[in-house]
N, C-alpha and C positions, 0 to 999 in steps of 0.2 A: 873435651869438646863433644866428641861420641856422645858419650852418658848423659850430657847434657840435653845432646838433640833427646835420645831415646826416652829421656825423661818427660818431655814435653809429648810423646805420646802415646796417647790412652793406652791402660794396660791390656783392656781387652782387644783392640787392632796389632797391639806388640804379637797378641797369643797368637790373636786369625795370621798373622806377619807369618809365624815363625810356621803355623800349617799349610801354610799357604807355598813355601820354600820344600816340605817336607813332601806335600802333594805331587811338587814337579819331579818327586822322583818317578812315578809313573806318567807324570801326564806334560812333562818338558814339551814333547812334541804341537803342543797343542798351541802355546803361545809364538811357536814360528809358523805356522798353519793357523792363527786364529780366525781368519773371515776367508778362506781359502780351500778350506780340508777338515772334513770330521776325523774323530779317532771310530775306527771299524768300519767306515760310512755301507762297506761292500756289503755287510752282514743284511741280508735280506731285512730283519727284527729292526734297526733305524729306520728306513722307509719306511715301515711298519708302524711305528711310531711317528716320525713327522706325518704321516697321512691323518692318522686320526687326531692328531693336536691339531693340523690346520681344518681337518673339518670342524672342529669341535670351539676353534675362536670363529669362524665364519658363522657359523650358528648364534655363537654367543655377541657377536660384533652385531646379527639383524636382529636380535631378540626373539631366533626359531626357535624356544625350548621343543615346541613341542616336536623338532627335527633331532634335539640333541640327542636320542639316541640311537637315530638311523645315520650307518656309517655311510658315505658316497662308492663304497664298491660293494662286492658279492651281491648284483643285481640278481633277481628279486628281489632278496633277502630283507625284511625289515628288521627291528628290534637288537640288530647285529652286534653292538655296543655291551648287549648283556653276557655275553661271553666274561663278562667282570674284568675285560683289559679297557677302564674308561677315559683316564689322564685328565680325568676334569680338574684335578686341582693343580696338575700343573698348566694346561689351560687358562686357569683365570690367572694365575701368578703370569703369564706370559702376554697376557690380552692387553695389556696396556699399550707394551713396544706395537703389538700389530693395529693399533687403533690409529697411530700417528705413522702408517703405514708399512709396506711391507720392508720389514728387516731383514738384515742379511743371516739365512737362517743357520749359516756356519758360526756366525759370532755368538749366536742366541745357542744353540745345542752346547759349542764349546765353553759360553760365559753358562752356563747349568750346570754342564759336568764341574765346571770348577768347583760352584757354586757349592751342589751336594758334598762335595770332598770334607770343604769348609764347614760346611754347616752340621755334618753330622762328625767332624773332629771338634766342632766347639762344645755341640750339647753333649758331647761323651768325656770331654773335659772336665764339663758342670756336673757330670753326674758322679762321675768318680771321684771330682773333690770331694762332693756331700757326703762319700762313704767313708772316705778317709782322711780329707783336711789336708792334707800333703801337695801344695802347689809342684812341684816337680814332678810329684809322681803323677801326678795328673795328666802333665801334659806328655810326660813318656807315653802314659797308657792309652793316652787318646791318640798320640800319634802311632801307636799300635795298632789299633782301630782304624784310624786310618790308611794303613797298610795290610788290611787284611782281604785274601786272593778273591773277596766273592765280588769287593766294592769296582774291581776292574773288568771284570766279569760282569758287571749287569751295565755297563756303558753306552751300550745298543740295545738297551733294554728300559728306558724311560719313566719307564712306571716302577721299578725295584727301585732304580739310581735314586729316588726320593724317598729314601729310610730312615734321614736324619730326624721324622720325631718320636722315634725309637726312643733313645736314650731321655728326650728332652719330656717322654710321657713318665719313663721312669720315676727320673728326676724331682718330677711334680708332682708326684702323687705320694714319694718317702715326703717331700717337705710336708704335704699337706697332710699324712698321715700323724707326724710328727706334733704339726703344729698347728695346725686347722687354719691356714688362713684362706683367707677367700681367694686372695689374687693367684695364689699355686693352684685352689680348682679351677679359677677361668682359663688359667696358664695349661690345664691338663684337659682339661676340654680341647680346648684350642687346637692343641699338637694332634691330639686324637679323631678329631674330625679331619683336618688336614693327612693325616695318614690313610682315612678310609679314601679321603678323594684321591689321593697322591694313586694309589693301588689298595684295591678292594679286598683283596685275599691275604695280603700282608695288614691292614685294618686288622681285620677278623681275628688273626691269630694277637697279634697286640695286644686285643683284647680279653681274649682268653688268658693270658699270660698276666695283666692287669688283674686280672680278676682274680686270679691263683694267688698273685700279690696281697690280695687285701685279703683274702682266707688266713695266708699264715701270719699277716701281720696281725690278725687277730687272735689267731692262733699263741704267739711269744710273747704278745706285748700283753701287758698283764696290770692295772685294770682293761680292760677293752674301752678306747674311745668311743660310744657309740652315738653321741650326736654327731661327731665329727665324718662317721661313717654312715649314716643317715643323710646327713648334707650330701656327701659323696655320692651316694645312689640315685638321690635328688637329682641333682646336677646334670646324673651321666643319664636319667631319662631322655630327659631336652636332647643332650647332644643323640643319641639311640634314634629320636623320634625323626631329627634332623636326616640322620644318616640314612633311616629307611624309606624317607619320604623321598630322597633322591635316588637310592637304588631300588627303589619300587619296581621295575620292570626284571629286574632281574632276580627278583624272589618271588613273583610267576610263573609257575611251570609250562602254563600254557604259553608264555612268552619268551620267555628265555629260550636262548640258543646252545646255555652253558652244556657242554657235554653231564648226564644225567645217568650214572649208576643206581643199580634197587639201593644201594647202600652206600658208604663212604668206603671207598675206592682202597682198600691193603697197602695197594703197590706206593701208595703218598707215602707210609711213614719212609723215613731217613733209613739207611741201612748202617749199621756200625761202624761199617771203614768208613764211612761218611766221617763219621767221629775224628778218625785216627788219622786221614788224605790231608797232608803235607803240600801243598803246592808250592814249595820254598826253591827258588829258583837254583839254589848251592845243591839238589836234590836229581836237577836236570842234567849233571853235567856226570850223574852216576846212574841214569837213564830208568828213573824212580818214581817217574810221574805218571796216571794213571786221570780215565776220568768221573770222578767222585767229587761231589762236592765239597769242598774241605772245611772243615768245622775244626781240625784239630789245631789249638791257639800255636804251638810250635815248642821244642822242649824248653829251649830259655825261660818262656811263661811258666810252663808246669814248674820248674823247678822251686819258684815263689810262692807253689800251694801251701808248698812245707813252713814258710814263713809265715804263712797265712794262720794257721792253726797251732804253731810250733810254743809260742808264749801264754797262751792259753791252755798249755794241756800239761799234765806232771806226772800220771800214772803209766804203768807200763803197759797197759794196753791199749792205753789211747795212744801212747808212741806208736804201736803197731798197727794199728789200724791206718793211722796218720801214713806209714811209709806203706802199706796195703793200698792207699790211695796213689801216692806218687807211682806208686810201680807201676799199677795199672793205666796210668796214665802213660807212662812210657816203656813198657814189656813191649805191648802190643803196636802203640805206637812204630819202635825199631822194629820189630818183627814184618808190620806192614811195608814198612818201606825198605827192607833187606832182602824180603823172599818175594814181594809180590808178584814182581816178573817171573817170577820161578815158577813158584808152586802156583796150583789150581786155584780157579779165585774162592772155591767153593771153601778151602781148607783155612784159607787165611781168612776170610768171614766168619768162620769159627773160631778161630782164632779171638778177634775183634768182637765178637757176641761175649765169647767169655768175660774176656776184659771188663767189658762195659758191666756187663753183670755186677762184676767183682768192686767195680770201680763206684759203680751205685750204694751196694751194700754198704760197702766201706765207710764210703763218707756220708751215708744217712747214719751209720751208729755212731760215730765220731761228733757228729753235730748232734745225737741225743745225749751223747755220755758227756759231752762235755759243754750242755747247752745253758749252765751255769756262768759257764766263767769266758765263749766268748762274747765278741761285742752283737749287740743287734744288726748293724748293716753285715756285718759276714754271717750273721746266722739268718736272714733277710735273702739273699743274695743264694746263698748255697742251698738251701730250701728249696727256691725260685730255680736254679739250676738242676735242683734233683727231680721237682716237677714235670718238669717240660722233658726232663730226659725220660722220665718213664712213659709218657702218652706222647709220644714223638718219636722214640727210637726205637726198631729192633734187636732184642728181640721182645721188650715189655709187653707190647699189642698182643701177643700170644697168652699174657697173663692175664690183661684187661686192655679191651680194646674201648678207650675212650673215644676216640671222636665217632666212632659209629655207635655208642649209647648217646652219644649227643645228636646226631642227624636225626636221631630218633622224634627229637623236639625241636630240631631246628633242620626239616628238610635239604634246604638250599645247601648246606653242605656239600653233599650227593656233588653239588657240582664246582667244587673248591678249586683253584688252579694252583697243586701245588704245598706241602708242608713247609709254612716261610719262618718255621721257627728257624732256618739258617740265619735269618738277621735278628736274632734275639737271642739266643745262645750265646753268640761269643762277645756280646756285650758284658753277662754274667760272668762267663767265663777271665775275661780281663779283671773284670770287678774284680773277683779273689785272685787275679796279678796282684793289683792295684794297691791291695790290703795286703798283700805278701809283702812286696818289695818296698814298702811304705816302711815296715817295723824292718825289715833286712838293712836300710837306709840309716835307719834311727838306732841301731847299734854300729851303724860303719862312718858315724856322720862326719867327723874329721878327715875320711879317706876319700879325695873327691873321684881316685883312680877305680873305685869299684863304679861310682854312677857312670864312668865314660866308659867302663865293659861293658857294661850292662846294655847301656844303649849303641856299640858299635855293635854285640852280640844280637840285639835286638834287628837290627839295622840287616845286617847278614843274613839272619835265618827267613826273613820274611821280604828281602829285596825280589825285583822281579823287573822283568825289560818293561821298557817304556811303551806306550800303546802306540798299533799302528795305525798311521792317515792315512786316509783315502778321499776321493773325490766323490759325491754322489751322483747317481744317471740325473743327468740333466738331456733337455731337447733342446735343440736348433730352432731357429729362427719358425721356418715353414710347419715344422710339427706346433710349436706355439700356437700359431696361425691355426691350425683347424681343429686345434681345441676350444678356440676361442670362436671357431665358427656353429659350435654345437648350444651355445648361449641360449639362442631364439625358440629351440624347442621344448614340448614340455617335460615335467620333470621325470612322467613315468616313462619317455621316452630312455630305453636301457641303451649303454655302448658296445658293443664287441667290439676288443682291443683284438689286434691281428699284425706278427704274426705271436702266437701262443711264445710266451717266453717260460722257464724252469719258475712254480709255483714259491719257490723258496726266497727267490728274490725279491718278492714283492714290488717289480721294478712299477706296474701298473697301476698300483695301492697310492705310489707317494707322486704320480700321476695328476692326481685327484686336484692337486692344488693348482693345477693351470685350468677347473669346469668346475662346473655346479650339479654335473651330471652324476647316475650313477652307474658303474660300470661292471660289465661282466670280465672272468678274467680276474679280477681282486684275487688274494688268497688270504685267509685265516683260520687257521687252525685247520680243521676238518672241514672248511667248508671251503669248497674250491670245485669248480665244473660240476655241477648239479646236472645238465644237459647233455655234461659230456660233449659236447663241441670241441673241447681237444682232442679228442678221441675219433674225429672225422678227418678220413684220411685226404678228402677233398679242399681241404680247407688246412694243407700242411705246404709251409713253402717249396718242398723241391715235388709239392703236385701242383705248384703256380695258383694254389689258391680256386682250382678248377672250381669248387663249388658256388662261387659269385655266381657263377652262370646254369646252376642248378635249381630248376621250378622248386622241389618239392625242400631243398635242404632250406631256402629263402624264405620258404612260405613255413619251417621248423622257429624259425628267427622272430616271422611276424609275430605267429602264434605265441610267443613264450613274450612279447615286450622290447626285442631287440631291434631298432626303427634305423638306429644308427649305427655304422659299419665304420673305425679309421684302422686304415693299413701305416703302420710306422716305418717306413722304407727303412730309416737310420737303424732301427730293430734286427731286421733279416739277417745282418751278419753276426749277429750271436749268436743265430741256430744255423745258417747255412755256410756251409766254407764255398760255393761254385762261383761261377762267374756273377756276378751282385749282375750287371747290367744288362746280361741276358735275361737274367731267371724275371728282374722288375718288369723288362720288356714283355714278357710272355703274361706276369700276374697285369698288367694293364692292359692284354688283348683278350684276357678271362672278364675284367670287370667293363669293355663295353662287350663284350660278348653277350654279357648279363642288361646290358643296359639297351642293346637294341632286342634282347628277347621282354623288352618293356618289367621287367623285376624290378629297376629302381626308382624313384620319384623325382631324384637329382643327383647328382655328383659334387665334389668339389675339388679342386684339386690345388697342393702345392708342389715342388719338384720333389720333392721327398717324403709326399705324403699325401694320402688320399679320403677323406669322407666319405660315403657312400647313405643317404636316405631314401630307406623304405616306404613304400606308402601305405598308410595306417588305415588305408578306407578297407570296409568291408562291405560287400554285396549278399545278399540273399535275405531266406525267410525269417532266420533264426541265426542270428549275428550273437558270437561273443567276442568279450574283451577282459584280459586279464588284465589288472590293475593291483599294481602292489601300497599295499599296506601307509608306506613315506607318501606316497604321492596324496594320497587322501586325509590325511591326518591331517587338520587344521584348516583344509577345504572345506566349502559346502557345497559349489555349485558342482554338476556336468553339463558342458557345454559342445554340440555336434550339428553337424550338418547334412541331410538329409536329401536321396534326389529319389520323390517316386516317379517310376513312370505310369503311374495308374492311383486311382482316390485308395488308401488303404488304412487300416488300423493298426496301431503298432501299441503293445503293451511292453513295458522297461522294467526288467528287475533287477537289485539289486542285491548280490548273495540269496537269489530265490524269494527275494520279499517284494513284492508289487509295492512301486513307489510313482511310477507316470504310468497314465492310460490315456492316448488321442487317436483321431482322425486327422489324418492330413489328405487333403488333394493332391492332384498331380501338378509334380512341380517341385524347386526344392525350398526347404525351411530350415531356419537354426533353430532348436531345439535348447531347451535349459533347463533343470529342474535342481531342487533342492535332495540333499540323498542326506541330512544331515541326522534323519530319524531311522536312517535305516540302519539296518546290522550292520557291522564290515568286522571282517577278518582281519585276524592278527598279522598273517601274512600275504596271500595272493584273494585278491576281491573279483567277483567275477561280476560284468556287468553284462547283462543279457538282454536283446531285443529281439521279439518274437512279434511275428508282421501277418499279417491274412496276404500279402501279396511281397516278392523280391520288393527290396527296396535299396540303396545303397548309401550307406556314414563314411563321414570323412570327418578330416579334422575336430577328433575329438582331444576339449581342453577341462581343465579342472581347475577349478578357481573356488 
């Protein structure tokens, strides 16, 4: 009866079935939590990430492109997005739920994380069939994949967690290599555009690695297909032209915000124990974990190398070399994880250098001496793995340092986030599992007790605790309320959040999603208090906030954009342990303190929280006004109001370019001119009126 039902369904939902079971070894927690609790939520990097997905479908929901790459915090800040952390592709995959309103964003984050588990164990299923045909070993090796320490690791991380068309650009580019069809290159466009959008930096490297792919597949495969790879290059123009028409902003130097060395950056490549770093939770309980990003697949895998190349080789130095490779794969390996805590990190790095050295040599002559008699996908695949380990690992960069001969031609480099061949590495690296334990299988095929070691062993060495849930900072009622009272004004109007919470948290960032506004206070990357306003000891709760009631610090706030002031009561006890009810008492006899010394325009108040607007008017001869970069893009008009007390002239520039020149009487006028010919700055635009007589602006709008 069982077999019955399971027969009636599809074999492909049996597979996603059975990854889906495998998944919950890490991510159990998630389905008694599902619209309740994220896994990590505390990790500053989630906020971080739901901030910029919800700005980035509110953009895409009114059809602002030309907003989409201006983030809603790091007020001033324009062009903030080109940092290359963008999430546009998973943005639009998510824009539908948010069109038929807003969803419960616990369901949505945790139906993703599933989601990528799944998707990148199906396409690594698909891939390692193609190499090897073995439906079993497939799906061991994908649920391998599935359980390796980085995928739980980039969880609060949004933009990595979307790696799954990793395997699935592979995939399609051996078929179409293979066989030239059309639907594998629209299928490898496809993935590969989605990966640039998914994250920018892991695109990039993809690519690189794609490319390396078609070098040696041209390299072994012997005629050379070359209409087929002609089409190929075809193809990947369109998708190329695609990719940089949307990251335009961010391969501007003058634009971009990306952090910019003379050169590509050393410290990016991988370090060796990278290689070797075990994060096998059987590892913890012999106090052997360390933090390294772990690349090394785990010894059960290594051990299948030797399968991998074992039936294809007969002479005796290919034997030697062959167990030259396994060693090296596991000398160093135990050494790392035996002395680490011991010895100095400096000694066991060299260690680990050697290894890798050794490990290189080894199995690039192994795969020339004997590049007769193995198959194409493991001579494909270990090629591709010896690649990427020479211009990715230390210590090869010392030999040839690739990507800084490539920044050479491709700038933008300079400001990479990161060497992401960690999610391309151990896809190769399984692949020759995959092709080990396939021919290991096929001499043991009657034994079904070696497949059920294999995978309890599998099981064991790469098990790890379950993820933890947390709740996100969410606000109350009345903090709602006077976020949703900052609506009315406009948009170059900045926030100051108060009071200053720990930059790490991002608690302000994911803020965003209850205004339209943009706020100071954000934090990303290196760019957090430009002003330094955390750094004012007036303006720190157990000094009551005293600066509200300071001329010159207010008139610091005008000057730079900052119009609007909310104090988060509910906030204060993260920084302050004293008495809450005093210390609020006292920061509310600072801000009318501030408000009968005439500093503010209006108030608002709820019991737990307070607005505070500045008034934006200026008086005199020669008025400026900083205006950032978001607020004007897409505008044309400026629109103000004017009071002279005497007949005067008033000339208006724009970043220094004369764009109005009038007479007005005494008396006041609205003012409106078109600025749409003038220059404007990438980031702070200065607009300047210079008058033969005082005159005084107020409500200045942009439309």
């Amino acid at each position: 009866m069982l077999k019955s039902i399971l027969g009636r369904i599809p074999y492909p939902l049996r597979i996603l079935s059975l990854f889906f079971l495998l998944s919950m070894i890490h991510l159990y927690p998630i389905l008694k939590n599902f619209f309740t609790m994220l896994p990590y939520a505390t990790n500053g990097d989630v906020s971080l990430s739901l901030a910029i997905l919800y700005s980035n479908i509110q953009k895409l929901g009114l059809l602002q492109f030309n907003q989409i790459y201006h983030l809603p915090f790091l007020f001033p800040l324009s062009h903030t997005m080109t940092i290359g952390f963008t999430l546009f592709g998973q943005s639009v995959l998510l824009l539908p739920f948010f069109l038929f309103g807003q969803p419960n964003i616990y369901a949505l984050y945790n139906g993703i994380t599933i989601f990528s588990y799944l998707a990148a164990g199906f396409g690594a299923y698909l891939f390692f069939k193609e190499l090897q045909d073995n439906e079993t070993v497939s799906i061991i090796s994908a649920g391998l994949y599935i359980l390796l320490p980085f995928r739980v690791n980039d969880i609060p991380h949004l933009n990595l967690l979307f790696n799954f068309p990793i395997p699935l650009c592979f995939l399609f580019l051996l078929r179409y290599l293979k066989n030239s069809r059309k639907k594998d290159l629209i299928f490898l466009n496809v993935f590969l555009l989605s990966q640039f959008l998914f994250d920018l930096s892991l695109g990039f490297y993809l690519s690189i690695s794609l490319a390396i792919f078609v070098l040696i597949f041209a390299l072994v495969k012997r005629p050379v297909p070359l209409p087929g790879i002609l089409g190929l290059l075809l193809s990947l123009l369109t998708t190329m032209a695609v990719i940089l028409l949307i990251h335009f902003p961010f391969l501007q130097k003058d634009i971009s915000l990306s952090p910019s060395d003379p050169s590509f950056n050393p410290r990016q490549y991988i370090p060796a124990l990278s290689f070797y770093a075990n994060k096998s939770y059987l590892l913890l309980f012999l106090d052997r974990i360390w933090d390294t990003l772990p690349l090394f697949p785990g010894f059960s895998v290594v051990f299948f190398y030797f399968y991998a190349f074992s039936s294809f080789i007969s002479n005796i130095r290919e034997k030697i070399l062959l167990a030259v490779m396994v060693g090296s794969y596991v000398v160093p390996g135990a050494i790392a994880v035996v002395f680490f805590q011991k010895q100095g990190f400096e000694r066991v790095d060299s260690i680990t250098e050697i290894g890798l050295m050794v490990l290189f040599v080894s199995l690039a002559l192994l795969v020339f001496m004997a590049r007769k008699k193995i198959p194409l996908n493991l001579k494909l695949v270990s090629l591709l793995f010896l690649s990427l380990l020479f211009i990715s690992f230390n210590p090869f960069p010392r030999i040839f340092d690739f990507f800084n001969a490539l920044a050479k031609f491709f700038p933008f480099l300079h400001r990479s986030r990161g060497m992401r061949v960690l999610y391309i590495m151990p896809l190769l690296m399984i692949g020759m599992f995959s092709i080990g334990i396939s021919v290991f299988l096929e001499k043991k095929r009657n034994k079904k007790i070696y497949l059920w070691a294999i995978v309890l062993i599998l099981l064991l060495e790469h098990f790890r605790w379950p993820v933890a849930m947390a709740k996100l900072p969410e606000l109350n009622v009345d903090t709602k309320k006077i976020y949703q009272m900052v609506d009315p004004y406009p948009p170059h109007f900045g926030i100051l959040e108060l009071p200053f919470l720990p930059a790490s948290s991002n608690t302000y960032s994911f803020l965003t999603r209850y205004h339209n506004k943009h706020t100071y206070h954000g934090y990303y990357l290196i760019y957090a208090d430009p002003l330094n306003i955390g750094g004012e000891d007036e303006l720190r709760v157990d000094n009551e906030f005293r600066g509200l009631a300071n001329q010159d610090l207010i008139k610091k706030l005008k000057d730079n954009g900052l119009y609007l002031i909310i104090i988060n009561g509910s906030f204060i006890p993260h920084v302050y342990d004293g008495d809450l009810p005093a210390i609020w008492r006292k920061i509310r006899q600072n801000i009318q303190r501030g408000q009968q010394l005439g500093l503010f325009k209006e108030i608002k108040e709820q019991p737990t929280s307070i607005l505070i607007v500045l008034d934006d008017g200026r008086t005199g001869q020669d008025i400026t006004y900083s205006i950032p970069y978001f607020a004007l893009v897409g505008e044309k008009n400026v629109k103000f109001k004017i009071r002279a007390d005497q007949p005067t002239r008033s000339q208006i520039y724009l970043n220094g370019r004369l764009i109005a020149e009038n007479e007005y009487p005494r008396g006041e006028h609205d003012i409106s001119f078109d600025f749409r010919t003038a220059p404007k700055q990438n980031q702070i635009n200065q607009l300047r009126l210079v008058n033969d007589h005082p005159l005084t602006v107020n409500q200045l709008e942009i439309k």
